[in-house]
Backbone as a printed PyTorch tensor [residue, N CA C, xyz], in Angstrom:
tensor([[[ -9.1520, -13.6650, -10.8580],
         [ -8.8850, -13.1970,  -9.5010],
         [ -8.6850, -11.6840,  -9.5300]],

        [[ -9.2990, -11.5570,  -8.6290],
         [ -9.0850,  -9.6320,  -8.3060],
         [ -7.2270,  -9.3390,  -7.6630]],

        [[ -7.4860,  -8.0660,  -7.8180],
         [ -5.9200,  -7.3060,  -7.5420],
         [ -6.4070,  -6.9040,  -6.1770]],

        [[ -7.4900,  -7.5360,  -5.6170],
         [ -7.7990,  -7.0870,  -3.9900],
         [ -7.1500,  -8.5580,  -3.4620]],

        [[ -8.1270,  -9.6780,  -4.3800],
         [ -7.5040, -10.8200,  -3.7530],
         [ -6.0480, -11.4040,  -3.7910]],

        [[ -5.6190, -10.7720,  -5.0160],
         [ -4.0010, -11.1480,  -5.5940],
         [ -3.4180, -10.4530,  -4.3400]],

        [[ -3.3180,  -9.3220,  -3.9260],
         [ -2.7560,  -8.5540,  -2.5240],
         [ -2.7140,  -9.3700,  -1.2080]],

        [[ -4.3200, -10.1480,  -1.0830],
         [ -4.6980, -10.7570,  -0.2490],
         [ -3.6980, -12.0630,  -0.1430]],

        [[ -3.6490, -12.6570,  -0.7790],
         [ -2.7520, -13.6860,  -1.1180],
         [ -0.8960, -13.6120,  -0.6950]],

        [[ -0.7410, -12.3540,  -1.1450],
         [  0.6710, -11.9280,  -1.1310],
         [  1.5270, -11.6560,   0.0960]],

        [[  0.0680, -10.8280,   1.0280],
         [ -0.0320, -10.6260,   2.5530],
         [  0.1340, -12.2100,   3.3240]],

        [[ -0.5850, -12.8880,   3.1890],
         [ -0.8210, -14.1870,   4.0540],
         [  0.5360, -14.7940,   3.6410]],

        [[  0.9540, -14.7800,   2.4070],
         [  2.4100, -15.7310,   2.0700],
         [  3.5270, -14.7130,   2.5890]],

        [[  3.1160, -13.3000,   3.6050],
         [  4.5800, -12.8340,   4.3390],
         [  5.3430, -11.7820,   4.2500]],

        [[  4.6310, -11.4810,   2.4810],
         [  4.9860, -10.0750,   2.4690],
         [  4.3270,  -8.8560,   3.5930]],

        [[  4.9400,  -7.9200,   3.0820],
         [  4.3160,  -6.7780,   4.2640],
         [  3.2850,  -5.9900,   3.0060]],

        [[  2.5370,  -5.4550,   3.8940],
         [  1.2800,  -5.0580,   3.6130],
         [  1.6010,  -3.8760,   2.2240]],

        [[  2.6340,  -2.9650,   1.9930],
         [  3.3860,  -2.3570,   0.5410],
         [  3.4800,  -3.2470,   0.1590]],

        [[  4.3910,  -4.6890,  -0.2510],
         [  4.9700,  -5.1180,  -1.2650],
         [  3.4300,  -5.8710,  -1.8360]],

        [[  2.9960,  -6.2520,  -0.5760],
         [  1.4310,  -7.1250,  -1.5250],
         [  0.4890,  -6.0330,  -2.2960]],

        [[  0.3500,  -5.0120,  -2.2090],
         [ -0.5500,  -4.0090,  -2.6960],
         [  0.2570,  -3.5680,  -4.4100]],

        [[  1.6980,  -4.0100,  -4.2710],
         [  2.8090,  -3.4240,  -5.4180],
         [  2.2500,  -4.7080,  -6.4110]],

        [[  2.8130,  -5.9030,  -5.7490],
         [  2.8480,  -6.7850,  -6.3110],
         [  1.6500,  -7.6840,  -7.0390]],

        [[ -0.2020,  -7.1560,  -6.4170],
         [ -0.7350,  -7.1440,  -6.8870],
         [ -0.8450,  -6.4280,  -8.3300]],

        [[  0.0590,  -5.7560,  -8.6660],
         [ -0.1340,  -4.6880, -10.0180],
         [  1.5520,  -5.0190, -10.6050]],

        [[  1.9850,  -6.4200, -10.1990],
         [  3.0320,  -6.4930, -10.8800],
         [  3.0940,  -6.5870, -12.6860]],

        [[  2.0680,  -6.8790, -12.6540],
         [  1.9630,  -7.1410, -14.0680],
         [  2.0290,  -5.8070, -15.3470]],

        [[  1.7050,  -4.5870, -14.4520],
         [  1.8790,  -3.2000, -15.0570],
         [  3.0620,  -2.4320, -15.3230]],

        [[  4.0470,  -3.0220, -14.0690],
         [  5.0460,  -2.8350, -13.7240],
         [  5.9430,  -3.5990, -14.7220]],

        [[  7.0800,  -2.9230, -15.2490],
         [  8.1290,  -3.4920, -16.1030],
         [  9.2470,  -4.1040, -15.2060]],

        [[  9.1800,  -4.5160, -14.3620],
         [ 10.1940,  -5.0430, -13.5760],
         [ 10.0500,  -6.4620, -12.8390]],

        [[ 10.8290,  -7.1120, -12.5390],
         [ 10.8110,  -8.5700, -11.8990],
         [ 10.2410,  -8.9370, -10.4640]],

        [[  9.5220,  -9.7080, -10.2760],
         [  9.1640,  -9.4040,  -8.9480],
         [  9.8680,  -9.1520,  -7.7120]],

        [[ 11.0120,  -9.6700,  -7.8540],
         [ 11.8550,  -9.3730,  -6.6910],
         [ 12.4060,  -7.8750,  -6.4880]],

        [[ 12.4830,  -6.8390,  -7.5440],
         [ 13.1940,  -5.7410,  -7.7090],
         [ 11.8760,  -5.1070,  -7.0790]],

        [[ 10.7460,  -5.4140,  -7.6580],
         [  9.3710,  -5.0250,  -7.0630],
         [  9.3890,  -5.3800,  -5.6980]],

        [[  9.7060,  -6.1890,  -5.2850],
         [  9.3640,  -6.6680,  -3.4470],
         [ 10.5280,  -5.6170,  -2.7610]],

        [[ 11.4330,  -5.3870,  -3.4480],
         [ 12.6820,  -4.7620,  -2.6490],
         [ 12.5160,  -3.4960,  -2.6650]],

        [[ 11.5770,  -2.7780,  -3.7490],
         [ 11.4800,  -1.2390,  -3.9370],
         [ 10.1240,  -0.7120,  -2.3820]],

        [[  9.1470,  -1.7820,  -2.2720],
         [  8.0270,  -1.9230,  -1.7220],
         [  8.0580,  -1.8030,  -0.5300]],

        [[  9.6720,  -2.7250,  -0.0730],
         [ 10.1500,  -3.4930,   1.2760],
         [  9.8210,  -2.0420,   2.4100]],

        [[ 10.2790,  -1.1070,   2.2120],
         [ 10.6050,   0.0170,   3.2970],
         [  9.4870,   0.6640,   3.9950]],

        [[  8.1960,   0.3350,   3.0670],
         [  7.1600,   1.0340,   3.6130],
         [  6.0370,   0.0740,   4.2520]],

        [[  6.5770,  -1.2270,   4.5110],
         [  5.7700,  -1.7560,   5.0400],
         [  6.0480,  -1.3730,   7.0730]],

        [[  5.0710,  -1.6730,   7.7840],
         [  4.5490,  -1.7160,   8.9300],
         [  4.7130,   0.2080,   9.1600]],

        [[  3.8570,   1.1670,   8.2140],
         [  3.7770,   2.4520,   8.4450],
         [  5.0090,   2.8760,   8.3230]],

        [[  5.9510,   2.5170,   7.0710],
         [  7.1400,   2.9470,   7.0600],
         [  8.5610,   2.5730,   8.2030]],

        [[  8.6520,   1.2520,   7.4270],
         [ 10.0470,   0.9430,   8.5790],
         [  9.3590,   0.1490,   9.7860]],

        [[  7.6560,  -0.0600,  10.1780],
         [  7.0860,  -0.7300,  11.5020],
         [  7.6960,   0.8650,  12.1840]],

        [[  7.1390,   1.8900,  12.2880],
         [  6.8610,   2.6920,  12.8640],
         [  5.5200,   3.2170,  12.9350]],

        [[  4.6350,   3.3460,  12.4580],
         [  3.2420,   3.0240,  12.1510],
         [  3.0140,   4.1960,  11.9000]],

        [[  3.5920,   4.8820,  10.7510],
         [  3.4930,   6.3030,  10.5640],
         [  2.2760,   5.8870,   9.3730]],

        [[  2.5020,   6.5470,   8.0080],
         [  1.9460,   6.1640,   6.6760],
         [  1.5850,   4.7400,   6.4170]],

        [[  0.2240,   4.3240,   6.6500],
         [ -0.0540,   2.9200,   6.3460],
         [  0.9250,   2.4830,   4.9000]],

        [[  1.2040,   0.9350,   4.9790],
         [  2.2240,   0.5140,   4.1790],
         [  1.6770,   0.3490,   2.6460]],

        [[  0.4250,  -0.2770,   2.9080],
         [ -0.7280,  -0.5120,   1.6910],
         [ -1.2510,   0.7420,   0.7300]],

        [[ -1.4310,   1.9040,   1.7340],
         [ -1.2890,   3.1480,   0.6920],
         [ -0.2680,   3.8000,   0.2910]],

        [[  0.9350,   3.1880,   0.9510],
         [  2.0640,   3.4640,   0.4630],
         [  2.4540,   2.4830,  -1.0890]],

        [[  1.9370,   1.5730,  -0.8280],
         [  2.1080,   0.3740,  -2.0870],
         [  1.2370,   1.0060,  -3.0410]],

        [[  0.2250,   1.6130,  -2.2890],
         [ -0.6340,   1.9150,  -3.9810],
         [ -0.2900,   2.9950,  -4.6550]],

        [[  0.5280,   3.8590,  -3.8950],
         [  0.8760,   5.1180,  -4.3690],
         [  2.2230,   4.8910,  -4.9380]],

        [[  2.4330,   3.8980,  -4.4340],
         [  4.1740,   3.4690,  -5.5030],
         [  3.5690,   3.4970,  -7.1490]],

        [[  2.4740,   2.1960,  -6.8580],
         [  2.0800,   2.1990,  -8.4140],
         [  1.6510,   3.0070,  -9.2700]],

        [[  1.1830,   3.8030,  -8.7910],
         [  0.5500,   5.3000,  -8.9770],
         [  1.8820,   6.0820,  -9.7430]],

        [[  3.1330,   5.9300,  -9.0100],
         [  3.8850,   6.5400,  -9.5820],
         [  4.3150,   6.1890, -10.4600]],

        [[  4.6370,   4.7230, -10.5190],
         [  5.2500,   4.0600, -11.4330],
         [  4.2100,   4.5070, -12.5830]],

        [[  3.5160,   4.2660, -12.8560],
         [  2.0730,   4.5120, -14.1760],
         [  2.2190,   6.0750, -14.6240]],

        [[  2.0750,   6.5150, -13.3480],
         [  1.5520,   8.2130, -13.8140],
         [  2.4260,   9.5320, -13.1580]],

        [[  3.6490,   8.8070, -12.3780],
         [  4.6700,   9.4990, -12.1400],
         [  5.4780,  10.9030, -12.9840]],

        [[  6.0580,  11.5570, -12.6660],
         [  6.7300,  12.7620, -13.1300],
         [  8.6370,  12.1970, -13.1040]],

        [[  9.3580,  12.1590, -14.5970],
         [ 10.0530,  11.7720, -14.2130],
         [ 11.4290,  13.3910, -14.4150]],

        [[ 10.6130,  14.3270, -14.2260],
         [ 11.3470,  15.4550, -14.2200],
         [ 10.7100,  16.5440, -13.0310]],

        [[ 11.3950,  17.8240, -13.0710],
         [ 11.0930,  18.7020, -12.2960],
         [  9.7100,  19.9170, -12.7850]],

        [[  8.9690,  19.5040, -13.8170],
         [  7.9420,  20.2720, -14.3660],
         [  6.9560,  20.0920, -13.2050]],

        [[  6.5850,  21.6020, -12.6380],
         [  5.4970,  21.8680, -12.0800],
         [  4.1150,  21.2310, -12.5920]],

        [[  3.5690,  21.0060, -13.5010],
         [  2.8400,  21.0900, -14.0120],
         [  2.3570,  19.1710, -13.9160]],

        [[  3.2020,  18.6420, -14.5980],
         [  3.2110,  16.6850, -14.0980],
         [  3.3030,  16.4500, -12.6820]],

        [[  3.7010,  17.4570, -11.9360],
         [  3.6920,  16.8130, -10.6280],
         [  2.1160,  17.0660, -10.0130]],

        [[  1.9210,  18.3460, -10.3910],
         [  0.3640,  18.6060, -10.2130],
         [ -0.4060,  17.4670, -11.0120]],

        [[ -0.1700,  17.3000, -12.0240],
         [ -1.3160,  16.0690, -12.4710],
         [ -1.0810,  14.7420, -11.3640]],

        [[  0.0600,  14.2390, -11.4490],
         [ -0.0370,  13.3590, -10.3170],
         [ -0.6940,  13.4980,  -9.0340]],

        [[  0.1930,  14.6110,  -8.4360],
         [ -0.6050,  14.9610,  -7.0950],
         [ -2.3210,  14.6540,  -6.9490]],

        [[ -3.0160,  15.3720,  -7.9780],
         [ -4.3550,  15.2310,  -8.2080],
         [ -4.5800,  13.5850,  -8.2480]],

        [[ -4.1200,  12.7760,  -8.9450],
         [ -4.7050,  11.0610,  -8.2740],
         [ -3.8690,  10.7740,  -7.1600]],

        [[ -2.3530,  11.3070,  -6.6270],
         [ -2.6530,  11.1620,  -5.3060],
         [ -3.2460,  11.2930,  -4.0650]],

        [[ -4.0820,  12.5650,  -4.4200],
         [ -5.0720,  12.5920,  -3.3350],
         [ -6.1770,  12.3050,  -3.4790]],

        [[ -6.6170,  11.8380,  -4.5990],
         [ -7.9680,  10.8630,  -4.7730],
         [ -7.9330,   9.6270,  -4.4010]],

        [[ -6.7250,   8.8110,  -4.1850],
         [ -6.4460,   7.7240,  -3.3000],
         [ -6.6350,   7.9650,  -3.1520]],

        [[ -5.7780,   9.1240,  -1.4330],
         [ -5.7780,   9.3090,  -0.3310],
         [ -6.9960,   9.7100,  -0.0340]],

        [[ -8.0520,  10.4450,  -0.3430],
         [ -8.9670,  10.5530,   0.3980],
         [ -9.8410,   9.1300,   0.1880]],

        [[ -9.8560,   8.1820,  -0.5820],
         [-10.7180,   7.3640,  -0.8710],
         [-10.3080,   6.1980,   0.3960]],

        [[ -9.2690,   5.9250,   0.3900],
         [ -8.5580,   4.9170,   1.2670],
         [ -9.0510,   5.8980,   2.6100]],

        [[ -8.9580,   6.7610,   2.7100],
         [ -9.3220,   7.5530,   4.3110],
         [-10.5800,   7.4540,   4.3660]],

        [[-11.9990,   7.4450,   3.1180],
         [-13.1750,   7.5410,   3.5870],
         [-13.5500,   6.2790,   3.7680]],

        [[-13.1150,   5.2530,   3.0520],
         [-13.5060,   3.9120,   3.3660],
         [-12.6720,   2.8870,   4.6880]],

        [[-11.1960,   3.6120,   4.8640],
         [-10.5060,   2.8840,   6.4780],
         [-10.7410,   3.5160,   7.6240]],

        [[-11.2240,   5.3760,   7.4190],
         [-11.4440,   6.0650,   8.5470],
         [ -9.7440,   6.8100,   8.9690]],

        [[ -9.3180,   6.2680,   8.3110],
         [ -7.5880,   6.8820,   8.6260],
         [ -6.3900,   6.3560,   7.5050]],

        [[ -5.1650,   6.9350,   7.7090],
         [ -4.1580,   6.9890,   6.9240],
         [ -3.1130,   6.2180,   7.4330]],

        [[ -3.0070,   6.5980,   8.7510],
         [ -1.7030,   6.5810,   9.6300],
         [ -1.8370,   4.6110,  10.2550]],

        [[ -0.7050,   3.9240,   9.9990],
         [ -0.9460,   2.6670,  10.3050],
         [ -1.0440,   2.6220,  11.6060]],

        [[ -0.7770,   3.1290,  12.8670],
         [ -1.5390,   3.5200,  14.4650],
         [ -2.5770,   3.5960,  14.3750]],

        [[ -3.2580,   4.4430,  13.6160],
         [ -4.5230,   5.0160,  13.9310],
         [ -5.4280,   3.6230,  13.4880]],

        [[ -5.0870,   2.9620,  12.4120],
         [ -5.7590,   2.0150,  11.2520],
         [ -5.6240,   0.4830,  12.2640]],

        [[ -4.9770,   0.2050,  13.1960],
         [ -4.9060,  -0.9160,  13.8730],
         [ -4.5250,  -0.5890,  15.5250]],

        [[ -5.4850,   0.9380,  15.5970],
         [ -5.7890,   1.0160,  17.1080],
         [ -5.1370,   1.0650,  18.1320]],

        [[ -3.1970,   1.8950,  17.8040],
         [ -2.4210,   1.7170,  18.5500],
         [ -2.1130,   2.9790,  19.3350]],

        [[ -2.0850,   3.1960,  20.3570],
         [ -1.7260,   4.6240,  20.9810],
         [ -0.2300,   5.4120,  20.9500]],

        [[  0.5890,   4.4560,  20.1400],
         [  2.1800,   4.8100,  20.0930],
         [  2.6830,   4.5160,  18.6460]],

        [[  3.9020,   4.8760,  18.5870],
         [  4.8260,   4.5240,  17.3360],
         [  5.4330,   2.8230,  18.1750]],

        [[  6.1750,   2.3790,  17.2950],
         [  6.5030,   0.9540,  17.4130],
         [  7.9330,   1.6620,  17.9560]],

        [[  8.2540,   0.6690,  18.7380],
         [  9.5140,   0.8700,  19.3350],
         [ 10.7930,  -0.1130,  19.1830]],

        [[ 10.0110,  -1.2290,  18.0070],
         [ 11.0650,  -1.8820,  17.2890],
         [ 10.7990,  -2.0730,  16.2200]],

        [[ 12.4530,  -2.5270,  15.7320],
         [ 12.1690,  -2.8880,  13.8230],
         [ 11.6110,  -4.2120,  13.8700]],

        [[ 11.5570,  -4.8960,  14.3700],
         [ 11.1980,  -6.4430,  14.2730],
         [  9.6870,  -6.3820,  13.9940]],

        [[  9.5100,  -7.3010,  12.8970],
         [  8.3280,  -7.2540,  12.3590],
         [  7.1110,  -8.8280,  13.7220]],

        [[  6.2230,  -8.3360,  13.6940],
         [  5.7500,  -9.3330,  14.0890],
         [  5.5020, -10.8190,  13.5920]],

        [[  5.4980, -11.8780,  14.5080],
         [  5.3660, -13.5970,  14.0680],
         [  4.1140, -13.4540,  13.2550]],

        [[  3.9490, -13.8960,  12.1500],
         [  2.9300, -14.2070,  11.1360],
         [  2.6020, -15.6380,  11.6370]],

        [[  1.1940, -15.5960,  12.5880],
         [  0.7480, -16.4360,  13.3000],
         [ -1.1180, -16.3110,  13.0230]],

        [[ -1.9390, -17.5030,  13.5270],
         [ -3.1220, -17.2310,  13.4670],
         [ -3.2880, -16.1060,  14.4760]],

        [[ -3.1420, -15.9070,  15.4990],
         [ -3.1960, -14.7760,  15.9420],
         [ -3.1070, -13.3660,  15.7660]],

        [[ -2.2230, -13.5340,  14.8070],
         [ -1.3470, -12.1700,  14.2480],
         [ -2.7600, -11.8610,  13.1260]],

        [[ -3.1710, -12.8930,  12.6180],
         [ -3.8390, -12.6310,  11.5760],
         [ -5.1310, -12.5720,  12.1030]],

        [[ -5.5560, -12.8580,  13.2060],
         [ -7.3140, -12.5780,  13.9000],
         [ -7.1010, -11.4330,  14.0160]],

        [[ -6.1210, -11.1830,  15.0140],
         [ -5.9820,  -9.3440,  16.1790],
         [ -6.0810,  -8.5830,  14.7460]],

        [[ -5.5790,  -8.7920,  13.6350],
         [ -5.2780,  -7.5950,  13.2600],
         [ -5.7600,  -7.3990,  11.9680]],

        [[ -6.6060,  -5.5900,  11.4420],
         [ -7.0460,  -6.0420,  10.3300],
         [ -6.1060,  -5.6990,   8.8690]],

        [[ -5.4380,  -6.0310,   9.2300],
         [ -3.9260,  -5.8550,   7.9360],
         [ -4.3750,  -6.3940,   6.6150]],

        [[ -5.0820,  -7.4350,   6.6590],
         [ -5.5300,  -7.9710,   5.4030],
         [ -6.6280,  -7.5260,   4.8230]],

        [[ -7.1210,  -6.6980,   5.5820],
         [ -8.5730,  -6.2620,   5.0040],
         [ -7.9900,  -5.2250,   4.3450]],

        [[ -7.2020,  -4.1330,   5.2790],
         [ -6.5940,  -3.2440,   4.9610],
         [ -5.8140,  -2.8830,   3.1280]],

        [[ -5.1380,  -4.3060,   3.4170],
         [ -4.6610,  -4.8850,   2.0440],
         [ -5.7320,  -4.6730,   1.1540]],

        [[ -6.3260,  -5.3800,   1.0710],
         [ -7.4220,  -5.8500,  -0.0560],
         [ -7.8150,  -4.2590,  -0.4840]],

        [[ -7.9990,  -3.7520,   0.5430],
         [ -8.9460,  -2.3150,   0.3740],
         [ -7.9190,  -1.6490,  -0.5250]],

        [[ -6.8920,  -1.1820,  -0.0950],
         [ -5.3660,  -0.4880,  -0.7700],
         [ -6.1390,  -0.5690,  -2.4660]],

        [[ -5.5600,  -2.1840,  -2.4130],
         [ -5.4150,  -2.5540,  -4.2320],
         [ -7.2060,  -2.5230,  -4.8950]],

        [[ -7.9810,  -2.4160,  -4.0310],
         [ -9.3610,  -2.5600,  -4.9510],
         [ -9.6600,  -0.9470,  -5.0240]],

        [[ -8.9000,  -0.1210,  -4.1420],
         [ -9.3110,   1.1940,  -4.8680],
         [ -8.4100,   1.4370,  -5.6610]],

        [[ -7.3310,   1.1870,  -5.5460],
         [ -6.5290,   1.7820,  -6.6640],
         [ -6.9040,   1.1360,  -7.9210]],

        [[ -7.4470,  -0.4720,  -8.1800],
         [ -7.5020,  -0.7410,  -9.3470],
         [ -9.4690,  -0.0910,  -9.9370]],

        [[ -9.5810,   0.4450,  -8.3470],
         [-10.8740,   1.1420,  -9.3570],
         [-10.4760,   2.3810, -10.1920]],

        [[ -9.8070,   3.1360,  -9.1760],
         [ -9.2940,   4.1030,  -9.9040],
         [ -8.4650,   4.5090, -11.0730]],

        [[ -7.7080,   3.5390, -10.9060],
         [ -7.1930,   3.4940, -12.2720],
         [ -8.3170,   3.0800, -13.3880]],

        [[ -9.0400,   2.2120, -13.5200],
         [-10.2760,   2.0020, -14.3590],
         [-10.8180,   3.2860, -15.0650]],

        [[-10.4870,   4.6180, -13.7680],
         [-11.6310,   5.3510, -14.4690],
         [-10.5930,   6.6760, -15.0500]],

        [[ -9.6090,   5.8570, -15.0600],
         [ -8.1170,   7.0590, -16.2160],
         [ -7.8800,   6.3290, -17.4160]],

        [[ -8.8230,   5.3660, -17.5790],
         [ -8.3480,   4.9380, -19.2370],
         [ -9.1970,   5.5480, -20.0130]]])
């Protein structure tokens, strides 16, 4: 199974669209899945369901850190990081058309509550969150492919 479909999976069983993109790459990660779902938790629905920073490139860029993170103040590691953070970011922008979780599911406003929406067939036609998903974790696990 792919780390597009493992995401895919993670999304439909409820997580938010970060923790499934994390948790697809739990296995890289030295930590338990739950410490993983709880680190993930904040950036789902565009940070908090404000629909700022999609949640899924927020999940991939967690892992990103976790792998290839800076765990000091050297100029120099943060620049190497930075550099695959914006090779996501532009990759996830040329293939979704946007960044911002508004822009990515066609909304003209910020959310005006924390309440996450009913995970319903509906919820899951209207909206393309799962595609979204899938996309997150299949670029990041391309990308990472091409840093070994």
């Amino acid at each position: 199974m792919t780390r597009s479909e493992l995401a895919k999976q993670y999304f439909l069983k409820g997580y938010n669209c970060s923790q499934s993109v994390v948790l697809a790459f739990k296995d890289l990660i030295k930590l338990d899945e739950a410490t993983i779902a709880k680190i993930a938790s904040p950036f789902g629905g565009g940070l908090g369901r404000m629909r700022e920073t999609c949640g899924a490139l927020s999940g991939a860029l967690i892992v990103l850190g976790y792998l290839y993170g800076s765990d000091n103040a050297n100029a120099q590691a943060k620049e190497r990081l930075y550099v695959h953070v914006q090779a996501i970011v532009k990759a996830f922008k040329d293939k979704n058309g946007f960044v911002l979780c508004r822009d990515l599911l066609h909304l003209d406003h910020q959310s005006d509550t924390p309440r996450p929406a009913e995970r319903n067939a509906q919820y899951y036609h209207s909206r393309k969150c799962v595609e979204i998903v899938s996309s997150a974790a299949e670029i990041l696990e391309q990308y990472l492919a091409t840093l070994k």
